[in-house]
N, C-alpha and C positions, 0 to 999 in steps of 0.2 A: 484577490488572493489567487496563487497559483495553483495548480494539480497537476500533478500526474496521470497522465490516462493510458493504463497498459493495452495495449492491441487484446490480450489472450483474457480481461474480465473485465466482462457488463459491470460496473459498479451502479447506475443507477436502480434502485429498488432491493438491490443485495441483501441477503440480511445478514451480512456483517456490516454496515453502514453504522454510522458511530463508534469502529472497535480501537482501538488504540493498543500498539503492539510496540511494548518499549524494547528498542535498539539499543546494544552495546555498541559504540563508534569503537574506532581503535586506539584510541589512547583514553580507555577507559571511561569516559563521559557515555551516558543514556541519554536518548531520543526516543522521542514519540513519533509515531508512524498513525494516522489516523487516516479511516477510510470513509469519503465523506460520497454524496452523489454524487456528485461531480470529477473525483477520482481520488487519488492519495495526495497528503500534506507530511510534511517531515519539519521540523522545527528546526535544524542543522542551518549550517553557514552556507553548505553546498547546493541545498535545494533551493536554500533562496537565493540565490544566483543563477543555478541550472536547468530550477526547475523538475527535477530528478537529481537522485543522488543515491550512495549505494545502500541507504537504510532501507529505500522504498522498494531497491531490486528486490532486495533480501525479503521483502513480506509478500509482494507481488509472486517471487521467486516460489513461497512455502506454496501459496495459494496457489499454483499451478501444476506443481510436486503431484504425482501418481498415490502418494500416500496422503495427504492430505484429505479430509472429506470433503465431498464435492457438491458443488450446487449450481443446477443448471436453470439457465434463464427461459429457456425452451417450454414453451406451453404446450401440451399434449392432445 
């Protein structure tokens, strides 16, 4: 299986790990976006060919968003 692994979040240990974030594509069709350890999967034609694709910017994108809540992987 492939993943996406964004440079800007630790997915391993996350605790959104298991969340599935259904995407609206553009001509209407839903996708599922799931966050697994090993990075993000998208069930789309794009991703399984690219490996990324623009559902997964789109979740990656929220979870880096200034508004967004935050979770840092940083032990104190």
């Amino acid at each position: 299986m492939r993943y996406y692994k964004p440079k800007e979040i630790i997915t391993k240990k996350h605790f959104l790990v298991n969340t599935i974030w259904p995407i609206e594509g553009s001509n209407g069709n839903e996708y599922s976006v799931e966050m697994h350890e090993k990075g993000f999967t998208c069930e789309c034609l794009g991703f399984t060919y690219n490996g990324k694709c623009k559902h997964t910017s789109q979740v990656t994108s929220s979870l880096i968003n200034e508004d967004y809540p935050k979770y840092s992987n940083e032990t104190t």
